[in-house]
C-alpha positions as MATLAB code, in Angstrom:
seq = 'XXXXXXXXXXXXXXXXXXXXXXXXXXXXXXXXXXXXXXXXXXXXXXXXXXXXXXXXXXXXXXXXXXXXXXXXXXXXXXXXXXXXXXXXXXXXXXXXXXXXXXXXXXXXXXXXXXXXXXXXXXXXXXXXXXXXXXXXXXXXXXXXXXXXXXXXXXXXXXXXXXXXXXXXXXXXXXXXXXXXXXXXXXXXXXXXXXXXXXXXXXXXXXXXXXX';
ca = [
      78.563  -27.736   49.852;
      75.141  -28.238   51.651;
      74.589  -30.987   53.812;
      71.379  -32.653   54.241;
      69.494  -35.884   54.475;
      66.203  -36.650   52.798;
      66.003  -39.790   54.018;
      63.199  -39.436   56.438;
      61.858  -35.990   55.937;
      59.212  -34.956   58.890;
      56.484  -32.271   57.331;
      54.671  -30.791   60.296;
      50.979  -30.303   60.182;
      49.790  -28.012   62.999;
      46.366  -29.980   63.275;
      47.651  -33.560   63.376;
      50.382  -32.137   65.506;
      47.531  -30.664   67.979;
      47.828  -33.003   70.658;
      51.286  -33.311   71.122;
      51.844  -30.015   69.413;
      54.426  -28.913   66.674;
      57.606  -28.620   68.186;
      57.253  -31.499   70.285;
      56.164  -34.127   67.647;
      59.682  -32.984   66.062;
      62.032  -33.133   68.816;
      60.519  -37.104   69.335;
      60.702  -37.682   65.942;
      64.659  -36.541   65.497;
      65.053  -38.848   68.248;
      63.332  -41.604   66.749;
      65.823  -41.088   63.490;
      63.653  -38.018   61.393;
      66.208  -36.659   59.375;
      64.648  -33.185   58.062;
      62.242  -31.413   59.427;
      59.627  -28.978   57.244;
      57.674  -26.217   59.342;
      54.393  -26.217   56.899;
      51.390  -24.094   58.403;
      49.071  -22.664   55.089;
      47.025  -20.535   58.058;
      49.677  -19.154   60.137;
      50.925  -15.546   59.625;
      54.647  -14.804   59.462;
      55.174  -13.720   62.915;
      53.149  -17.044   63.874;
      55.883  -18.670   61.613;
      58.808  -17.311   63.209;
      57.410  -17.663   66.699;
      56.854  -21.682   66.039;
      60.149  -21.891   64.204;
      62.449  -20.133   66.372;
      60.854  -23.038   68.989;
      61.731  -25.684   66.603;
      65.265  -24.367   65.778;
      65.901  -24.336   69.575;
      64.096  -27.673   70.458;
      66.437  -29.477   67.238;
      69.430  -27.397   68.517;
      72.569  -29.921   67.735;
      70.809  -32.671   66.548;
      72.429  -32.232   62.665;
      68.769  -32.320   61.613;
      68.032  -29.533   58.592;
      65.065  -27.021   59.434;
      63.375  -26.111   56.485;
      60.409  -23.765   56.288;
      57.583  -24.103   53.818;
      56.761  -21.406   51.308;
      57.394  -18.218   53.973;
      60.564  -16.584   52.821;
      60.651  -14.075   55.563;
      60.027  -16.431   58.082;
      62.726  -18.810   56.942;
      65.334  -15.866   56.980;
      63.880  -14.472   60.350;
      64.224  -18.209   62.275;
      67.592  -18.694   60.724;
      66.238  -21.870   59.409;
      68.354  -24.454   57.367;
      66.368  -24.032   54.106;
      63.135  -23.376   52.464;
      60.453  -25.154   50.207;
      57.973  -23.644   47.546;
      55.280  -25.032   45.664;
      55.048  -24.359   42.033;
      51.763  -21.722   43.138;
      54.716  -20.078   45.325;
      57.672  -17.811   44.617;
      59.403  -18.356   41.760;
      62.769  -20.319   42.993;
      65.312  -18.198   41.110;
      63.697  -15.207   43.039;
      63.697  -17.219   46.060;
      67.127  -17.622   45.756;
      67.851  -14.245   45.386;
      65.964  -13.586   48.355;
      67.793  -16.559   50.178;
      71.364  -16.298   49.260;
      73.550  -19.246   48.334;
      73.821  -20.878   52.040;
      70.199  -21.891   52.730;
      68.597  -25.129   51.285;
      66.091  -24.920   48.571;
      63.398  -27.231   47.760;
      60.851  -27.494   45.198;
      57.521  -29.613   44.409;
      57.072  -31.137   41.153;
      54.450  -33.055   40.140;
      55.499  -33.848   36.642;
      58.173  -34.826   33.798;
      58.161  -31.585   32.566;
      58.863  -29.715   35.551;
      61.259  -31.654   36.737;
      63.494  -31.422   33.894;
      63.240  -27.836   34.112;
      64.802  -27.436   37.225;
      67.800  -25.557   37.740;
      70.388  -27.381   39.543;
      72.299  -24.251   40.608;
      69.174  -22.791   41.916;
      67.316  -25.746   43.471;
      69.160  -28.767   45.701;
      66.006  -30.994   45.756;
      62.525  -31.656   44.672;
      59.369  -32.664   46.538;
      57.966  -35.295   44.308;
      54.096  -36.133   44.704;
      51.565  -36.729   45.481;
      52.829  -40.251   45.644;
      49.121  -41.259   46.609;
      45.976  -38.484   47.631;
      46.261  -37.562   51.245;
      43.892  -35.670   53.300;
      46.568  -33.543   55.122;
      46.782  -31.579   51.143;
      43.235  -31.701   49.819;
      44.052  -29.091   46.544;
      47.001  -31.668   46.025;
      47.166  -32.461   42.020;
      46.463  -35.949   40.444;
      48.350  -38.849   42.279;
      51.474  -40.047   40.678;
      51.769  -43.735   41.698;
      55.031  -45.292   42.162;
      55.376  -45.477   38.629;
      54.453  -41.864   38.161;
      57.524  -41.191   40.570;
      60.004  -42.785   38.760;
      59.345  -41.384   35.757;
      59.480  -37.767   37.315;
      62.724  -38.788   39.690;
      64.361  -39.960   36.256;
      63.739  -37.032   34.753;
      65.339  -34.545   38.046;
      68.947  -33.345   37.763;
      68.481  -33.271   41.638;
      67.729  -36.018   44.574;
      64.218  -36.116   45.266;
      62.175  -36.880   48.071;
      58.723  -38.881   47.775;
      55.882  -37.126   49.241;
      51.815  -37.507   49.299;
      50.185  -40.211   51.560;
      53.347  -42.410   52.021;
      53.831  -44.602   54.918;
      55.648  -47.264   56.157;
      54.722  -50.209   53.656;
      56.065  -48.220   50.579;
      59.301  -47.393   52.088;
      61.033  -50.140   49.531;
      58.555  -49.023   46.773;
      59.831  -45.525   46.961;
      63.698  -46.517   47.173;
      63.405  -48.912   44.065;
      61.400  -45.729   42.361;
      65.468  -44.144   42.603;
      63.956  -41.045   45.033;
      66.286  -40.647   47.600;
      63.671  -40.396   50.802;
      60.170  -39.902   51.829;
      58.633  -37.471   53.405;
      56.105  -37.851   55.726;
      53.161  -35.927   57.579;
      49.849  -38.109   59.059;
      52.719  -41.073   59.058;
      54.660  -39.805   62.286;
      52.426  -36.363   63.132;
      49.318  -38.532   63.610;
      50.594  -40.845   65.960;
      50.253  -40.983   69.847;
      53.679  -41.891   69.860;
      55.927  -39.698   67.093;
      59.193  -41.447   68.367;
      58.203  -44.672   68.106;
      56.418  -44.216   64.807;
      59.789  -42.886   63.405;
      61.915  -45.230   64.530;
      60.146  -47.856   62.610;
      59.964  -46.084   59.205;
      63.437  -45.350   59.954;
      64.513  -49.324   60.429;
      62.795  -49.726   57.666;
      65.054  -47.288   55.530;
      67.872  -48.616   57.188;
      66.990  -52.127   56.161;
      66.147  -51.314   52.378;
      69.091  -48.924   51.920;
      71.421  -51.756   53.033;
];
């Protein structure tokens, strides 16, 4: 049985991250209560990938925080990550599971109904649900969803699902009462001066509406 938490689910974005830089922002946000942490870099090459993620596997080392890797399949397998994620433009996730094996975590994006019903439970353990609202850190993202949008789709998943697109801090009780089982966030935590802190709020937060 895989364990993992999509409670607060960190996506890194290497320019937001710039500053305080990639591995960093993810070690302060464990601390400040991140509970999954996505490695998501459209430009990087695969060695780039593994380089960065073999830092972020060592930097999360013992902190029972899942390392998942977005869309890079050798990567993932190469850093030893936790799991990987794939848009619907990606791999196919039955060959991604092939690739993968039965022991790594397997995400998916959705962005409607349809799709989400058509997920395969014993190929997939969650699904990326979104965009919640547009956000600049995805600028080819689809149509945005709403809150209403999401339930709809999160009713219609076999699997728990994780709001994503543009979500912050304010719609952490909007996303809960939608039935996903997290959020996951990017410009939220990786554009702050202070990733920790910025966490540890959104994390209250959950805390306080999952009560």
């Amino acid at each position: 049985m895989k364990q993992f938490d999509l409670s607060l689910y960190l996506v890194l974005d290497p320019d937001l991250c710039r500053v305080i830089g990639m591995v960093e922002t993810a070690r302060l946000a464990v601390l400040g209560g991140a509970t999954m942490v996505q490695l998501r870099d459209k430009q990087a090459t695969t060695a780039e990938m593994i380089a960065t993620g073999l830092q972020l596997k060592a930097a999360l080392s013992g902190a029972g925080v899942s390392l998942i890797v977005n869309d890079d399949v050798e990567a993932a397998l190469a850093i030893g990550a936790d799991g990987i994620h794939v848009g619907q433009e990606d791999m196919n996730a039955t060959e991604v599971r092939k690739r993968v094996g039965d022991r790594l975590i397997l995400g998916l994006s959705v962005e409607t109904e349809d799709l989400a019903r058509r997920v395969d439970p014993a190929v997939v353990d969650y699904v990326g649900v979104g965009p919640v609202f547009a956000t600049g850190t995805k600028p080819d993202h689809k149509q945005p969803i709403g809150f209403k949008g999401l339930a709809r789709i999160v009713a219609a998943s076999p699997i728990p699902a994780v709001a994503i697109g543009g979500v912050k801090i304010q719609d952490v009780e909007e996303i809960f009462r939608a039935g996903a089982t997290g959020l996951a966030v990017v410009s939220a935590i990786c554009g702050s001066p202070d990733p920790q802190a910025a966490t540890r709020l959104i994390a209250d937060k959950i805390a306080e509406v999952k009560k």
